[in-house]
MDTraj code that builds the backbone (N, CA, C; nanometers):
import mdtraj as md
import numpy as np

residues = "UNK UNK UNK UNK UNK UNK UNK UNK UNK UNK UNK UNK UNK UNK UNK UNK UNK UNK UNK UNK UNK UNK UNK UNK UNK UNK UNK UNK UNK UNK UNK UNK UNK UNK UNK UNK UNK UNK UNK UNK UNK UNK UNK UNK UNK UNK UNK UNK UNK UNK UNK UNK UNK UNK UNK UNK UNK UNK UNK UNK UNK UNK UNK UNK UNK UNK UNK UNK UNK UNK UNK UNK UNK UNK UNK UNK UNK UNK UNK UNK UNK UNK UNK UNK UNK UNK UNK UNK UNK UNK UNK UNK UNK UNK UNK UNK UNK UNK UNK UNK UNK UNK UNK UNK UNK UNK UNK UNK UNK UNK UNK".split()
xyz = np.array([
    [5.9657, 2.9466, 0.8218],
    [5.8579, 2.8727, 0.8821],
    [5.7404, 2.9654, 0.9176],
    [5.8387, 3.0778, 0.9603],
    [5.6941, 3.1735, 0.9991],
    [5.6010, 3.2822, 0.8666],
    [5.6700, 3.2635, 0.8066],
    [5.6191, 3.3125, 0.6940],
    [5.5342, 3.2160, 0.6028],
    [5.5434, 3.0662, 0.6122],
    [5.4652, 2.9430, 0.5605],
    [5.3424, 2.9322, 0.6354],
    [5.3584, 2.9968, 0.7891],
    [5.2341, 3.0320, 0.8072],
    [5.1058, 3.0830, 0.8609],
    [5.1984, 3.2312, 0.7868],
    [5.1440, 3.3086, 0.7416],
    [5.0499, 3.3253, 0.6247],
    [5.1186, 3.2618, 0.5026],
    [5.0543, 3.2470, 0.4080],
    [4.9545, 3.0960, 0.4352],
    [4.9289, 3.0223, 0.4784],
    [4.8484, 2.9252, 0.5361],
    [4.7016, 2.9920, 0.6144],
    [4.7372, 3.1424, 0.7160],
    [4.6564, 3.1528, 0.7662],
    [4.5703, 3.2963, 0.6768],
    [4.6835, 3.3327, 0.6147],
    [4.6363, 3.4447, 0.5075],
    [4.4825, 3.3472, 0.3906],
    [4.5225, 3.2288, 0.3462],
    [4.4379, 3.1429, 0.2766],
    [4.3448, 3.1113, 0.3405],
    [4.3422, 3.0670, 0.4664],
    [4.2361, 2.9988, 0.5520],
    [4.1618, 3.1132, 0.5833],
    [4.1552, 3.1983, 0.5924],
    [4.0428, 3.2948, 0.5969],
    [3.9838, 3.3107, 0.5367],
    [4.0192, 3.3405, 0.4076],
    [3.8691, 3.3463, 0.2987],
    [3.8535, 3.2210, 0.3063],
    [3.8794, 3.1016, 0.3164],
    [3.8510, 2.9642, 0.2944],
    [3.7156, 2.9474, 0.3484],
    [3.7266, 3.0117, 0.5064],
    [3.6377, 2.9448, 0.6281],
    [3.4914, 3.0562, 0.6315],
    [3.5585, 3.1841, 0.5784],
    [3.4480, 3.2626, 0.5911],
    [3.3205, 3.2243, 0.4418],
    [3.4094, 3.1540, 0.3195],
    [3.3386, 3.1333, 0.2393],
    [3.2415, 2.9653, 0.2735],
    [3.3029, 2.9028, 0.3758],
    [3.2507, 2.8030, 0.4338],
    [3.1237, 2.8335, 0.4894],
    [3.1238, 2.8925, 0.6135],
    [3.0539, 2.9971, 0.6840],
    [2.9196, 3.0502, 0.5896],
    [2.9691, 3.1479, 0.5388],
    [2.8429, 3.1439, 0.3933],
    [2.7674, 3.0486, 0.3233],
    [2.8985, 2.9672, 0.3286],
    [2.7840, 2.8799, 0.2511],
    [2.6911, 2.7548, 0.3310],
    [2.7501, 2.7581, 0.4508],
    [2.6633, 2.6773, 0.5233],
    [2.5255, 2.7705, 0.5992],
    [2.5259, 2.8762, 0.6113],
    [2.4576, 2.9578, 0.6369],
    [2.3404, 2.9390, 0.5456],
    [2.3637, 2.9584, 0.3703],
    [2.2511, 2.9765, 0.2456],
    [2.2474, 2.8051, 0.2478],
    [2.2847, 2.6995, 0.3282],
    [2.1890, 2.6296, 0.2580],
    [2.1385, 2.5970, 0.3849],
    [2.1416, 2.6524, 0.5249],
    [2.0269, 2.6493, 0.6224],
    [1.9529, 2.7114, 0.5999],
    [1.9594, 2.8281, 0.5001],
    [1.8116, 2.9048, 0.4941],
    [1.7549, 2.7897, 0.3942],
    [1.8420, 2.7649, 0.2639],
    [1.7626, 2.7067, 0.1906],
    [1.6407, 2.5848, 0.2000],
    [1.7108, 2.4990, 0.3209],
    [1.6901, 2.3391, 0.3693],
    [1.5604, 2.3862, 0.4070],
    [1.5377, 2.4858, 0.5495],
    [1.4204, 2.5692, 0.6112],
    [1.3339, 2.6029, 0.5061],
    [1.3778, 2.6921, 0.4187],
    [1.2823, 2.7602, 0.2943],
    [1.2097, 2.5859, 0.2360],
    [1.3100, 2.5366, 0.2061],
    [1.2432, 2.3954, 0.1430],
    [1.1176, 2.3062, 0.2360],
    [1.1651, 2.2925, 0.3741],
    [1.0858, 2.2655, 0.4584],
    [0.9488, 2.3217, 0.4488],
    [0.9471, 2.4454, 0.4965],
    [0.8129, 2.5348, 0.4758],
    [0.7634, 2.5181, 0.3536],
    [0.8040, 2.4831, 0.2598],
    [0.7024, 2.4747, 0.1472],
    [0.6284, 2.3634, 0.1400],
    [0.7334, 2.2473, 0.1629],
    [0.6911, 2.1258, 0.1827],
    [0.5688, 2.1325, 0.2701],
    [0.5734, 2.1985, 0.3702],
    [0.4392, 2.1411, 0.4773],
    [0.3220, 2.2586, 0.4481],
    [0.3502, 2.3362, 0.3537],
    [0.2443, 2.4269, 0.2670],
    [0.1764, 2.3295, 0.1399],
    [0.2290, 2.2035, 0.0786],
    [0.2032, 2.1551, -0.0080],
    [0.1519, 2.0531, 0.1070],
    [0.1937, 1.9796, 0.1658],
    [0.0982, 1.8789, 0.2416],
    [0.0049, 1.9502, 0.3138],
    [-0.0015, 2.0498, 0.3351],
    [-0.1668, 2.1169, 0.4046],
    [-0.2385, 2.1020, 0.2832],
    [-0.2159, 2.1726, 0.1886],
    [-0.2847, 2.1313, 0.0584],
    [-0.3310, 2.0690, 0.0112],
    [-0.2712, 1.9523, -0.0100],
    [-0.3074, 1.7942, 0.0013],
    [-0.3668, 1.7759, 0.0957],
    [-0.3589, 1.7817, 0.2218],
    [-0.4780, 1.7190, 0.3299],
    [-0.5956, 1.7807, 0.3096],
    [-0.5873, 1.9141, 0.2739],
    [-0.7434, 2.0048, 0.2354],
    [-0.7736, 1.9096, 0.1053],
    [-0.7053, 1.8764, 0.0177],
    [-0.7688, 1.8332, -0.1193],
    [-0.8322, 1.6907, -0.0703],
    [-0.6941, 1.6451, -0.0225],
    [-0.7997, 1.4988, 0.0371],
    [-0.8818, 1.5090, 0.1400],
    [-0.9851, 1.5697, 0.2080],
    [-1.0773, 1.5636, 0.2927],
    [-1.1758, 1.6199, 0.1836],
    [-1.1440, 1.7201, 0.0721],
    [-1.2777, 1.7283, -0.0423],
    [-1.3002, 1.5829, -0.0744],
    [-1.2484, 1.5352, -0.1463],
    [-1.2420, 1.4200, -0.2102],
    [-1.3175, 1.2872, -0.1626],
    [-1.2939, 1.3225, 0.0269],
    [-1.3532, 1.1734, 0.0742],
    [-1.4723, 1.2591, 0.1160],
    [-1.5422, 1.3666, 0.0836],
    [-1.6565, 1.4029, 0.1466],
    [-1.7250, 1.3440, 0.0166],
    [-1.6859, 1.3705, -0.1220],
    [-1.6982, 1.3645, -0.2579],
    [-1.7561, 1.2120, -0.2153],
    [-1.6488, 1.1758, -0.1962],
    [-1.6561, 0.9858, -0.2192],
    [-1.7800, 0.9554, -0.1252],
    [-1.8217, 0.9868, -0.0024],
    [-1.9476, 0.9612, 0.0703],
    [-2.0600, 1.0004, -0.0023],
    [-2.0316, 1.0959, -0.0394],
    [-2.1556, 1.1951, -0.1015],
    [-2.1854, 1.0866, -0.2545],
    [-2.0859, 1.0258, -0.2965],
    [-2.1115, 0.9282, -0.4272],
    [-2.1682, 0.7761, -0.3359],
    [-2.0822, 0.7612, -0.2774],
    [-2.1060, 0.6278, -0.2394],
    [-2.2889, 0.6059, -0.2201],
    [-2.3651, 0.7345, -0.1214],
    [-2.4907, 0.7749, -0.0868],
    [-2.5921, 0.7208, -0.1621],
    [-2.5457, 0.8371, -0.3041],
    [-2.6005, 0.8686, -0.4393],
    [-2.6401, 0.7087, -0.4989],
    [-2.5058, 0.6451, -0.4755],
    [-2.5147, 0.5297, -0.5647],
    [-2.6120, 0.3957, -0.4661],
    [-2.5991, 0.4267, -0.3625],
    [-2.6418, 0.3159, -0.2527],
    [-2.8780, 0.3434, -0.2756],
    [-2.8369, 0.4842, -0.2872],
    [-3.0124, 0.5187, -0.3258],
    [-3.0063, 0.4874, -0.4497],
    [-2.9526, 0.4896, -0.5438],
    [-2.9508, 0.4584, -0.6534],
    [-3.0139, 0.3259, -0.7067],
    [-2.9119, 0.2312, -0.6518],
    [-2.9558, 0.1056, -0.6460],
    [-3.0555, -0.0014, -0.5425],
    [-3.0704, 0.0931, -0.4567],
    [-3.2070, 0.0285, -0.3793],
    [-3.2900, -0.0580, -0.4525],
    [-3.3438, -0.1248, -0.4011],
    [-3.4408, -0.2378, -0.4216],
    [-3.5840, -0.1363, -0.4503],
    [-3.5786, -0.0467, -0.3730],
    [-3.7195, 0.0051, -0.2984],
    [-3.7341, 0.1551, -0.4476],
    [-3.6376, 0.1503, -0.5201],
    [-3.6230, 0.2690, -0.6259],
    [-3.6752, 0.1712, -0.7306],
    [-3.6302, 0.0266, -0.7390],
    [-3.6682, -0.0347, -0.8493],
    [-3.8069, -0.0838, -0.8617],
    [-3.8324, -0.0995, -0.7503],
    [-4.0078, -0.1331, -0.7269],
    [-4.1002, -0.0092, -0.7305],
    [-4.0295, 0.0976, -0.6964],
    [-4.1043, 0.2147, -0.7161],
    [-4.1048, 0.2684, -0.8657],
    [-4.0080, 0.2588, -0.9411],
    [-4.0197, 0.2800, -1.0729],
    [-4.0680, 0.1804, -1.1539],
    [-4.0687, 0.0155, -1.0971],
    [-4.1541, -0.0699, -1.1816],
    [-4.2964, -0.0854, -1.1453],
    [-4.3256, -0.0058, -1.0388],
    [-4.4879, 0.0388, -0.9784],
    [-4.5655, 0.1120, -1.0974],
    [-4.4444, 0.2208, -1.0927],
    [-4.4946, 0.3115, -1.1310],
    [-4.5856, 0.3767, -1.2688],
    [-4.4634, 0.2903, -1.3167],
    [-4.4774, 0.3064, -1.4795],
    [-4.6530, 0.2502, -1.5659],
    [-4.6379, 0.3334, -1.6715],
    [-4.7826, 0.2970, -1.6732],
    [-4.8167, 0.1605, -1.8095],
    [-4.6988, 0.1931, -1.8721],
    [-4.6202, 0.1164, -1.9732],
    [-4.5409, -0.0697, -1.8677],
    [-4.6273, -0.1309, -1.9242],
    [-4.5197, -0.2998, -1.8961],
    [-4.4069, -0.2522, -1.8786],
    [-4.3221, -0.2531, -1.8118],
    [-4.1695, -0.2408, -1.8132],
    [-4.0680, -0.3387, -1.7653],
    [-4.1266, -0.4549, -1.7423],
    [-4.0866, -0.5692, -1.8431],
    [-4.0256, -0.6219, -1.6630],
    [-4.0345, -0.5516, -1.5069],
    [-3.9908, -0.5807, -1.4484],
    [-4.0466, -0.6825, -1.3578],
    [-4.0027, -0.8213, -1.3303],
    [-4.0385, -0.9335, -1.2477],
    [-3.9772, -0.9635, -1.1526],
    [-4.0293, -0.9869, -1.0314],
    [-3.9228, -1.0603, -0.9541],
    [-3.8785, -1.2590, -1.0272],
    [-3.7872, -1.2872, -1.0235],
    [-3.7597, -1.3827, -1.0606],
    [-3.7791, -1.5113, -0.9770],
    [-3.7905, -1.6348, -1.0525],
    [-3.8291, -1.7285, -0.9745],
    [-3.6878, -1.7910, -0.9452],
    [-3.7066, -1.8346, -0.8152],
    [-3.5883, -1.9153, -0.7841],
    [-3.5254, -1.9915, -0.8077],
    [-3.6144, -2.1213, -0.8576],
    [-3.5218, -2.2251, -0.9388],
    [-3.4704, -2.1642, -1.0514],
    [-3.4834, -2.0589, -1.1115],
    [-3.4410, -2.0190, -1.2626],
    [-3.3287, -1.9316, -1.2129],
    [-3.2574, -1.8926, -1.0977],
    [-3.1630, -1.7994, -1.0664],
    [-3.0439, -1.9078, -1.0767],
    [-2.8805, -1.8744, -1.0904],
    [-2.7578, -1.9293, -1.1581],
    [-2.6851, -1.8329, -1.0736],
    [-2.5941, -1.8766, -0.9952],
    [-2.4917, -1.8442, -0.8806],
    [-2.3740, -1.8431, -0.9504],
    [-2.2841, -1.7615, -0.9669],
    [-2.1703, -1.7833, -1.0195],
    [-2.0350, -1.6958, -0.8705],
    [-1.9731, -1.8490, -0.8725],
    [-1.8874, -1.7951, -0.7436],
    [-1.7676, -1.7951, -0.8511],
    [-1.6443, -1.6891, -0.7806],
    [-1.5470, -1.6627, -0.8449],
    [-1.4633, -1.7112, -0.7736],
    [-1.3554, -1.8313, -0.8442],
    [-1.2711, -1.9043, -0.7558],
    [-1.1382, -1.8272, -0.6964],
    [-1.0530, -1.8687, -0.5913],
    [-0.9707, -1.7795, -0.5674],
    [-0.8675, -1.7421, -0.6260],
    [-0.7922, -1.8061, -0.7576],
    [-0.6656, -1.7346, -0.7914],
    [-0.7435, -1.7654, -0.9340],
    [-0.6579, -1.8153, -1.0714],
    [-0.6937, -1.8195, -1.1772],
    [-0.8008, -1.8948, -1.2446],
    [-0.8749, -1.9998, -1.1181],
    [-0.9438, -2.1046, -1.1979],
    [-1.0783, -2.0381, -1.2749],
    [-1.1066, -2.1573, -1.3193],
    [-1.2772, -2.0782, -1.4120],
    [-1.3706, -2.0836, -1.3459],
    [-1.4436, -2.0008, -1.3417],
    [-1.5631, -1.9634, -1.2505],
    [-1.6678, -2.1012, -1.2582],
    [-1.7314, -2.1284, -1.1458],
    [-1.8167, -2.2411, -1.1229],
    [-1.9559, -2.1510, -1.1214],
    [-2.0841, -2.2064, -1.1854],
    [-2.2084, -2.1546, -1.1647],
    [-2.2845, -2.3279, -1.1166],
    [-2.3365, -2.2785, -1.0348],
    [-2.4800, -2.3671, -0.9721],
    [-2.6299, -2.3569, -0.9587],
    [-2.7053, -2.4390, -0.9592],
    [-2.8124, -2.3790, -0.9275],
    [-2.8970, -2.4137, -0.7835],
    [-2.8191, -2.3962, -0.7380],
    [-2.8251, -2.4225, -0.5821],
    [-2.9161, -2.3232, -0.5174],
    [-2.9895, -2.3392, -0.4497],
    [-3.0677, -2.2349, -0.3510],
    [-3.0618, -2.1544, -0.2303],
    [-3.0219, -2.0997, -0.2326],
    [-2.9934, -2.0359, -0.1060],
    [-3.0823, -1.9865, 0.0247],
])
top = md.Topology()
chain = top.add_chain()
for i, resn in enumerate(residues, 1):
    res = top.add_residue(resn, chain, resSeq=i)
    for name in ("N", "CA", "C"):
        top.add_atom(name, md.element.get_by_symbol(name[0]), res)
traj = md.Trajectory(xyz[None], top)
């Protein structure tokens, strides 16, 4: 009996110390994984704060872009007809877009 264990506790030693080890390398590993992870989401938060400065800086661009006050200034300007009118009202066509699949309705309703 005493020799059964013996050899029981002779086994369980390397058993527990190889346990030991190995729970050890995958707390470093889990940690190591961690830290990278929140090195790649800093990253990402730096990339996304370029991006939405980007997106203001377009949105700007496009909002001067399309001004009213750019189109009258370039149909002022020109020295050439450039063919730009304000339109008359009864001749304008409303097209509302219905809410799920139906076909679009146009009117000539006034607003």
């Amino acid at each position: 009996m005493i020799r059964r264990q013996n050899r029981l506790i002779t086994m369980l030693k390397p058993l527990s110390i190889a346990m030991l080890l190995l729970s050890i390398f995958s707390i470093v590993w889990l940690r190591s994984s961690f830290v990278s992870l929140e090195y790649s989401i800093s990253s990402l938060e730096k990339k996304k704060s370029v991006l939405m400065k980007d997106r203001k800086m377009l949105a700007a661009e496009r909002a001067s872009l399309l001004s009213v006050e750019r189109f009258e200034k370039v149909a002022g300007n020109s020295t050439v007809n450039s063919g730009f009118v304000f339109p008359d009202r009864v001749k304008v066509v409303y097209v509302k877009k219905a809410k799920d699949n139906e076909p679009y309705r146009a009117s000539f309703k006034e607003r």
